[in-house]
N, C-alpha and C positions, 0 to 999 in steps of 0.2 A: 386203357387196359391192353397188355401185352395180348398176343396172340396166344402163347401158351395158358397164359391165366384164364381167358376165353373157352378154349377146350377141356383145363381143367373144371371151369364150374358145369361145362356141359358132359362132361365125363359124370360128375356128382349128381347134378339133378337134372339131367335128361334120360330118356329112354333111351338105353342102351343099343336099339336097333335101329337110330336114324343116323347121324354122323357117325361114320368110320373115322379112326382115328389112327394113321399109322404109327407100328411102335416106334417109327425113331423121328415119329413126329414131324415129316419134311412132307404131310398130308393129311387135314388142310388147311388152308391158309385161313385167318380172320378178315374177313370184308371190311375196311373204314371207310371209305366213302368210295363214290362215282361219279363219274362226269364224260356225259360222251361213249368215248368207245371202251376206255379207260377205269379202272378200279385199282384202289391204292388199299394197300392191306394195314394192318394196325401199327407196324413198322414203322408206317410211310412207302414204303417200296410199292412202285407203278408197275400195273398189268396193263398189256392188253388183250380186252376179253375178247374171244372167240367164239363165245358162247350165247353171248347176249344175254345172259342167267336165263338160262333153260329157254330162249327164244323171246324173252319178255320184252327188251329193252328194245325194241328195233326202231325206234325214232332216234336212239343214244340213252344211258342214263342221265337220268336225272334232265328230260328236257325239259329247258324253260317254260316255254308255252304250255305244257303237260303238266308241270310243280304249280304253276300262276292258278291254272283253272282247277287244282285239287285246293290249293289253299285260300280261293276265294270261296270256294266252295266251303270249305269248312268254317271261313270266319260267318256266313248267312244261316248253312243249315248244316248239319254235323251228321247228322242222323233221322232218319224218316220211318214209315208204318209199313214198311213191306207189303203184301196186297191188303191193307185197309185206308190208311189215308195217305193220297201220292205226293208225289214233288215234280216238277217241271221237266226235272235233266233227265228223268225214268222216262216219260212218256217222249222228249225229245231223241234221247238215243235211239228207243224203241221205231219213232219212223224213219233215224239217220240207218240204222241197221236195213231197214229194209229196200231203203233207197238204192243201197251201197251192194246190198245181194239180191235181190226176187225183183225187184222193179227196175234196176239194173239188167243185170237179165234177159225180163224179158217181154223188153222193151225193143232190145237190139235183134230177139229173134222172131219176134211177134208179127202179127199180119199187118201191114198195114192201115195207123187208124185205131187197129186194135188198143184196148186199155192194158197197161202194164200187169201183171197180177202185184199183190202185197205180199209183203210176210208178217209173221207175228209172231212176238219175242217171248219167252219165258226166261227168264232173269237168273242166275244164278248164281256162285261165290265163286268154286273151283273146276278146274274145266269136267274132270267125272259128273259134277252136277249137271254141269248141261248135257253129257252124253247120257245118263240117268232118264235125267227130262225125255229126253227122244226118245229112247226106249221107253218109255209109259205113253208118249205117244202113239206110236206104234201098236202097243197093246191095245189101247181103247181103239185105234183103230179098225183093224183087223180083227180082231180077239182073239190073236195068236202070238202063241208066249215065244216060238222059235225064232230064233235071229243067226243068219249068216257070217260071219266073223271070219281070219286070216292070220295063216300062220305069222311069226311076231307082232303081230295085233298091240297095241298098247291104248287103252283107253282110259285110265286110270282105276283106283286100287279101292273104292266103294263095293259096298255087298253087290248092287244092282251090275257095273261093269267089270267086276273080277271073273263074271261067268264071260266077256269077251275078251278076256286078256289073254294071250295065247299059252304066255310061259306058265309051267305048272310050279315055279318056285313061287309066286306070288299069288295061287289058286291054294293050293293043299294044304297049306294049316287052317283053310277057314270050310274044306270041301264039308265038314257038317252041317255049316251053317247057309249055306248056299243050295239055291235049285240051279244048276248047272240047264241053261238056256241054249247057248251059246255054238255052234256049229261052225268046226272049221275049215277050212279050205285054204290050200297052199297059192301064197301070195304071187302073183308071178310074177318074175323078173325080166322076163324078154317074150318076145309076141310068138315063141311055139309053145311057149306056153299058157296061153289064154285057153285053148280047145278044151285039154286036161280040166283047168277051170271050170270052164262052161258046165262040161257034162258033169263035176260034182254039185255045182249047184242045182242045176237040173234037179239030180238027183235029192236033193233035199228039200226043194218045192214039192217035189212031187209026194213027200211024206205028209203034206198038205196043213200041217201046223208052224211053218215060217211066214210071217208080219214086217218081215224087215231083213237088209243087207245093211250091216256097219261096215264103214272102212275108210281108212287114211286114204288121201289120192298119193303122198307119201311117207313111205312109214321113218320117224326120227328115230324113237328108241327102239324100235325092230331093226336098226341098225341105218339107218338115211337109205330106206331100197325106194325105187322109182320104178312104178309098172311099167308098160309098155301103153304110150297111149291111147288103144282102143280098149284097155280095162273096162274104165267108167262105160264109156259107151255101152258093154256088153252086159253091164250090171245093169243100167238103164233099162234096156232093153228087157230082160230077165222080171225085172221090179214090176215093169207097164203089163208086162204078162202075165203074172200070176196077181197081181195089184197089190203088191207089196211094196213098204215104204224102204226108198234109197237114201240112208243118210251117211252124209260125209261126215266126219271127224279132223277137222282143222283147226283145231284150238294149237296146234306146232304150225299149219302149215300156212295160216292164213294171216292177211292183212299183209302181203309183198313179199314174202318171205319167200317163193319158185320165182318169183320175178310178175306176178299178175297179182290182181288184190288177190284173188281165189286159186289155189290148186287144180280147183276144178272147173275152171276155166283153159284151163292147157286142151283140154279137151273136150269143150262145146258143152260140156254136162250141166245139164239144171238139176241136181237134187230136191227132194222132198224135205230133207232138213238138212239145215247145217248148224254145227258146233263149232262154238266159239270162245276164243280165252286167252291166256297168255299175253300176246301183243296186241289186244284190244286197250287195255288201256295204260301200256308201260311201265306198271308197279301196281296196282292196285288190287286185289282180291275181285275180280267181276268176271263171269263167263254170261255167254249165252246160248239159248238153243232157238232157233230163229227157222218157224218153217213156213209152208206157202200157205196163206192166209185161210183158203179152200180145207188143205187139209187140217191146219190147226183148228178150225173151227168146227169139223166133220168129230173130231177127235175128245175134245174139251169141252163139255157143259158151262157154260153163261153161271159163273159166280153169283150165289144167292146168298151171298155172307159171309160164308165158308168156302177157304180155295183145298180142293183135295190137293193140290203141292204146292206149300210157301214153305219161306224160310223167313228166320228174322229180320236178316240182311238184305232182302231180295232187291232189288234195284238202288243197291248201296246210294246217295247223292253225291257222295266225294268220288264214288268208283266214277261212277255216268259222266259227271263235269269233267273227268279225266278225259276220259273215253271218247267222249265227244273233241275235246281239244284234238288226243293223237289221231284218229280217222282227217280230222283238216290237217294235221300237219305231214300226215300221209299224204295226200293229194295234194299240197301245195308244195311239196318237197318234191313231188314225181316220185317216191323214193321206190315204190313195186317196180317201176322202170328201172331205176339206179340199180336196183336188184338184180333184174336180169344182163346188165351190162355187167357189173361185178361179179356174177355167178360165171359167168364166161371168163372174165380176168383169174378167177379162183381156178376152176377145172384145166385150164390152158397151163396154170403156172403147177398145179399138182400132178397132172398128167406127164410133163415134161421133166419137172426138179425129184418126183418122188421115188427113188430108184434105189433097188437093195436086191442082188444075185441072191442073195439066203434065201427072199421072200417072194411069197408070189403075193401081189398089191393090186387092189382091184378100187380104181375113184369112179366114183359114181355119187350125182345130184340134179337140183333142177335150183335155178337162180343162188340163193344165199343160202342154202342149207347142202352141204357136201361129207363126203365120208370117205376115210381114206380106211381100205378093210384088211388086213393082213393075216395072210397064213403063210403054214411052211411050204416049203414045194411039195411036200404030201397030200396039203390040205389041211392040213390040224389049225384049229383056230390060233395064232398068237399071240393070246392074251397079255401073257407076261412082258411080251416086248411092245404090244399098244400103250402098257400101263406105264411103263418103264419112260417110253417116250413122251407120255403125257406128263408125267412127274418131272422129268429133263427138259420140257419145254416149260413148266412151273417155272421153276428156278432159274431159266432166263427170259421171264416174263410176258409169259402169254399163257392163256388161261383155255383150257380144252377140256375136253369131255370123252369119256369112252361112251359105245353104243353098243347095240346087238344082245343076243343073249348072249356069247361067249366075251362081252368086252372086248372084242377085238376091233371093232371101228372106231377108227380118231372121229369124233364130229366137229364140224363147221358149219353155227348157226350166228354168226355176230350180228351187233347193228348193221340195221340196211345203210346208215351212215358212213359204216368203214370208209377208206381210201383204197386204192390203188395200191399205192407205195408200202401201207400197212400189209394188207393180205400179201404181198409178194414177199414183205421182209420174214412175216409167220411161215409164208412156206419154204424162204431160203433154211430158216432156224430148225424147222421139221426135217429136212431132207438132209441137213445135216447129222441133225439127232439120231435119223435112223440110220443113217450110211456109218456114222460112226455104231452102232449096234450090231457089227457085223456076223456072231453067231447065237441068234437067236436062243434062249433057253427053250423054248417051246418045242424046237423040233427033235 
């Protein structure tokens, strides 16, 4: 099936608000297959992705080891009882999860002697689910409906997390249907600005109904911003003080993607929960919300039949067999290391190649997730020529992504597999693209 016959039938019987469809058609392309770093469209014509499809693929697509254990998985067991009768690969992830964050951990910080703490998983489909799950966490804990949230916020687009999404383009057609929870506070970009922070949270503890701080340690689709690393710290702190729950939102930023398994590890933070998704299991529909044993237990009544939150799907068998394979091929690849080696080759070659008098260009990232941000030399976000460029780098074959509320950040989230040689040829073919763009529409 042609590429255009593909968007024709998705023009007919899709919802018209999910694929954009540009009118001369050169956006987007039809996906036929993957492998690797690589995605080949219904043509035949070879990309390479940049993207890792929204951060998912970061073993490579379609890795062997990852395909083997989904599809032995499904010739045994296809499908299972979600919380009524379990299956093997559920209860295995669920202790490889906690191994890999809370007993990990703090293990390494703990007194000597001391027992590791656990975590405990709450299963989910799509990463919102598991930021959902936390947030009900949180409530039962505390009995406080308020939560601390940051300007470009992105947690995904459920009734329960549109009250912490920052942008109001994806809040206001549903503001009826919604209790607006959510409280925000400007993310900071650099360490004068923590203080500022501080004292607005302050200030919103002290209205005495917040149960929780959500937050990216870095935000993707708020555009790839990287706080300053005593953020977490200072949220910590804040959280221990009022005894409100600190949960991270890693479903973009986890499993080696800054260059550590955890984001939040850059800076020593144990969070109360962490969310999980995307690059857990390489393709598969599975999140999770995974908190410290203590507090899940303080939080969650002991199941008498009836779970007050399951899903059909819950601890999918073919997701977990997955899931379980990429976290070994994670660690046996080194690949969170590979990341921070590579994130370094990407920022050194974007900082040096990515040059345009028109614009003012701001790179900023941490290991394999990078944002290249542009505006005019006013300031005006430059939309138009982000998109222009991402569409110019389409067409000679590398696959990117716009970010931020104004679309004006190129992102860089590939397989942690990339090369060397690869990421420098994407960013000769970038800095081309935009050096030849030399008067901006935007300004």
């Amino acid at each position: 099936m042609t590429s255009r016959k593909v968007l024709g039938l998705l023009q007919q019987y899709e919802s018209r608000n999910i694929t954009f469809v540009d009118p001369d058609r050169s956006w987007p392309i039809a996906w036929q297959r993957a492998r690797g770093v690589h995605v080949w469209d219904a043509e035949g014509k070879k990309y390479l992705d940049l993207t890792a499809a929204f951060g998912v693929a970061s073993t490579g697509h379609g890795n062997p080891r990852v395909i083997k254990a989904g599809q032995e998985q499904m010739e045994t067991l296809l499908h299972a009882m979600g919380d009524v009768h379990p299956h093997a690969r559920k209860a295995e992830l669920a202790r490889e999860l906690s191994r890999i964050t809370f007993e990990r951990w703090t293990a390494s910080a703990g007194a000597k002697g001391a027992k590791p703490q656990t975590g405990k998983t709450i299963f989910c489909n799509s990463g919102f689910e598991a930021v959902e799950a936390a947030l009900k966490t949180a409530m039962l804990t505390a009995g406080k409906y308020g939560v601390v949230a940051f300007s470009g916020a992105y947690h995904g687009l459920g009734y329960g997390t549109l009250s912490t999404v920052s942008r109001d383009f994806f809040r206001a057609p549903f503001r009826m249907q919604i209790r607006e929870f959510g409280n925000f506070v400007q993310f900071p970009m650099k360490a004068s600005d923590l203080p500022v922070a501080e004292i607005l949270c302050r200030r919103l503890f002290q209205r005495g109904w917040v149960g929780a701080v959500l937050v990216e340690p870095v935000q993707a689709r708020g555009g790839i911003n990287v706080p300053p690393v005593e953020f977490l710290p200072m949220l910590r702190r804040l959280c221990d003080e009022h005894k409100a729950l600190l949960i991270v939102d890693e479903i973009y930023t986890g499993f080696g993607r800054t260059g550590k398994w955890f984001a939040c590890e850059h800076s020593g933070v144990v969070p109360d929960i962490i969310c999980l998704g995307k690059g857990l299991t390489g393709g598969f529909p599975l999140s999770a919300c995974v908190g410290r044993a203590d507090v899940m237990d303080a939080a969650w009544p002991e199941s008498r039949g009836e779970a007050i939150h399951t899903s059909t799907f819950l601890g999918h068998p073919v997701g977990c067999a997955m899931a379980l394979a990429q976290i070994a091929e994670l660690a046996d690849g080194k690949l969170p290391e590979r990341a921070a080696k590579s994130g370094e080759i990407l920022l050194s070659a974007l900082q040096s190649k990515i040059v345009n008098p028109n614009l003012n260009i701001q790179i900023r990232g941490q290991g394999l997730i990078a944002g290249v941000e542009l505006r005019s030399l006013t300031g005006v976000p430059a939309t138009e020529t982000a998109l222009r460029a991402i569409k110019a780098m389409l067409r000679r074959g590398f696959i990117l992504l716009p970010e931020g509320e104004h679309a004006n950040v190129i992102s860089f989230t590939p397989p942690l597999t990339i090369t060397k040689l690869q990421l420098e040829s994407a960013v000769e073919n970038l800095a081309e693209v935009l050096k030849a763009d030399e008067v901006p529409s935007d300004v």
